[in-house]
C-alpha positions as CSV (number, residue, x, y, z in Angstrom):
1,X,4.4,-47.1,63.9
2,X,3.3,-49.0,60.5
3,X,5.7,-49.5,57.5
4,X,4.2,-50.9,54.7
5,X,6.6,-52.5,51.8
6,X,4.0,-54.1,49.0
7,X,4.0,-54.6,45.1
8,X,-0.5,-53.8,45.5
9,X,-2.0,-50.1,45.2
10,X,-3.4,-48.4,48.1
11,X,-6.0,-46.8,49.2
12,X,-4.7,-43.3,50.0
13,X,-8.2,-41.7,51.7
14,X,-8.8,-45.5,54.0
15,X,-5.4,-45.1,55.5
16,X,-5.3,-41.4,56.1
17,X,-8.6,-42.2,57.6
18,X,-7.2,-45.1,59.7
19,X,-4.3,-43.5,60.9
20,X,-6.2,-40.1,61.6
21,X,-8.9,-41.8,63.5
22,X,-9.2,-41.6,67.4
23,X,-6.5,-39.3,67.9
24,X,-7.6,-37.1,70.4
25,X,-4.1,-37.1,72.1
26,X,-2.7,-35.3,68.8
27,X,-3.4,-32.1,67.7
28,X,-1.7,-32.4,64.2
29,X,-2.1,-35.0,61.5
30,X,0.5,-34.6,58.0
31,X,-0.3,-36.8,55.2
32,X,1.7,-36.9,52.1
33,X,1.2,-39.0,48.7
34,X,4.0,-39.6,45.9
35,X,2.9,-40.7,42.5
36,X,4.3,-41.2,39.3
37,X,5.0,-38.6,37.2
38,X,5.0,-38.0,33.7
39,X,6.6,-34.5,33.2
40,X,7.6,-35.1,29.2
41,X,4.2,-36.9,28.5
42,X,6.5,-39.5,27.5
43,X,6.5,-41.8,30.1
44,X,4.6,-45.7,29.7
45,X,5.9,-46.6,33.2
46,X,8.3,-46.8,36.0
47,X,9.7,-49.8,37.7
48,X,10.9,-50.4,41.8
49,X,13.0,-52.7,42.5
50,X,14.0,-53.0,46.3
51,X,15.4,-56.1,48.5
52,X,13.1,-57.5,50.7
53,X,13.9,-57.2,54.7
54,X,16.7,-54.8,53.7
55,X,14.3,-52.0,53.1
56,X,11.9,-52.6,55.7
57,X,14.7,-52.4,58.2
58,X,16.1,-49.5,56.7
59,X,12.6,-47.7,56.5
60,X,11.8,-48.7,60.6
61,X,15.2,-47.1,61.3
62,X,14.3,-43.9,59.9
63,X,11.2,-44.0,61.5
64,X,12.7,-44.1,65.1
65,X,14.8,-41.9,64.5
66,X,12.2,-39.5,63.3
67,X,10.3,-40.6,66.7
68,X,13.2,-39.7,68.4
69,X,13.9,-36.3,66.9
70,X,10.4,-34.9,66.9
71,X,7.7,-35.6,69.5
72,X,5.4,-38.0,67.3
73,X,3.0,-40.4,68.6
74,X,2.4,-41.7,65.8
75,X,4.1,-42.8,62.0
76,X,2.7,-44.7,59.1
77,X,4.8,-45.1,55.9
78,X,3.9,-46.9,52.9
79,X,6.2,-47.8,49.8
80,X,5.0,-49.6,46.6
81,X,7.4,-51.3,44.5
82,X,6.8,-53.2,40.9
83,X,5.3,-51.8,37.8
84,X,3.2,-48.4,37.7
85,X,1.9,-46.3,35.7
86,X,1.8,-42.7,35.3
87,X,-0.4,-40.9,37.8
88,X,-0.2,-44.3,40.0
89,X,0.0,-43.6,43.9
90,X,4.2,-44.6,44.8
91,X,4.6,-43.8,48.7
92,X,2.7,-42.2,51.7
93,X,4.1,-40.8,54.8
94,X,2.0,-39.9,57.3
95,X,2.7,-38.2,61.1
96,X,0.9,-37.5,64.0
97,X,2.0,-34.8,66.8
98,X,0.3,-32.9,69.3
99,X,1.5,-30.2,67.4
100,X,1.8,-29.1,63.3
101,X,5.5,-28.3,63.0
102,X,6.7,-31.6,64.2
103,X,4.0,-33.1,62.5
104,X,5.2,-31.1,59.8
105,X,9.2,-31.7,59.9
106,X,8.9,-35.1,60.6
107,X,6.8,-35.6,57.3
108,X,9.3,-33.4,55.3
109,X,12.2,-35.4,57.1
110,X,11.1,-39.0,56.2
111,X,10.0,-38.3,52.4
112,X,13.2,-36.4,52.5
113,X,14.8,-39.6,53.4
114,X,12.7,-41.8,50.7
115,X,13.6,-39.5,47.8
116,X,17.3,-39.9,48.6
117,X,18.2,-42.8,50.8
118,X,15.7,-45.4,51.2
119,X,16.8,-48.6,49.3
120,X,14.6,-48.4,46.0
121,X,15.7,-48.4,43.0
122,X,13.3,-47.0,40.2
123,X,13.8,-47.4,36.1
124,X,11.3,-45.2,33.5
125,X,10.0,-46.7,30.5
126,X,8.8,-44.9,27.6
127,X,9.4,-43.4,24.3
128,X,12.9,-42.8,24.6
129,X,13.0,-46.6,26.3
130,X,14.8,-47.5,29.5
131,X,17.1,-45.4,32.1
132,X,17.5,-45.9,35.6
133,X,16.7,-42.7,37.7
134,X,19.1,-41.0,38.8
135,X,19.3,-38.7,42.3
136,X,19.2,-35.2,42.0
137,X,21.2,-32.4,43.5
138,X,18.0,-30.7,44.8
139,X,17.5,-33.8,46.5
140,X,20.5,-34.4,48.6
141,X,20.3,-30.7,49.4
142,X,17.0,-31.3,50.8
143,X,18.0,-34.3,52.9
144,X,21.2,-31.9,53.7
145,X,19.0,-29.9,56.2
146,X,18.2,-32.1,58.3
């Protein structure tokens, strides 16, 4: 298990490949990517905000308990904070199994858990200026599932 907490870009395709590689024990691999989006064309920029050692902590629980829920033998999730700009690579979650739907759930589960739970805080800049983001309801009902 890896969690990653850093203000620096990643490179998406060297750590699918890192985590991916050798894993002849595991028959599934899930990789997911977040970025910034800019659904108005109005967006300059989002901020994340987070306290350090809080998060982490936070993140590693979640983890484990996704470890303990599905049969993973592997978990890699990565978190930028700091200034970005639209289209800029936010988050990746990656799960290995020896099978694709606990690969699968335990993917949807953590990003689930990152959308609505994880201790970020994001603010949008743009046109309109400044406003923190607020959750959605679509949100918490997907984190209501699990």
């Amino acid at each position: 298990m890896r969690i990653v907490v850093t203000e620096a870009p990643f490179d998406f395709g060297a750590e699918a490949d890192a985590f991916a590689s050798g894993r002849t024990d595991m028959g599934a691999v899930v990789t997911f990517t977040g970025t910034v989006r800019d659904g108005t064309g109005t967006l300059a920029g989002m901020e994340i905000e987070h306290y350090p050692g809080m998060t982490e902590r936070a993140l590693e629980k979640i983890a484990e308990q996704a470890r303990a829920r599905w049969s993973l033998g592997d978990v890699l999730v990565i978190h930028r904070y700091g200034r970005m700009a639209p289209g800029e690579r936010i988050m990746m979650v990656a799960t290995a199994a020896p099978h694709r739907r606990d690969a699968f759930e335990a993917a949807e589960f953590l990003m689930d858990y990152l959308k609505t739970r994880a201790p970020f805080w994001k603010k949008e800049s743009g046109t309109a200026g400044e406003a923190w983001v607020a959750a959605k309801d679509e949100d918490e009902d997907a984190l209501r599932r699990w």
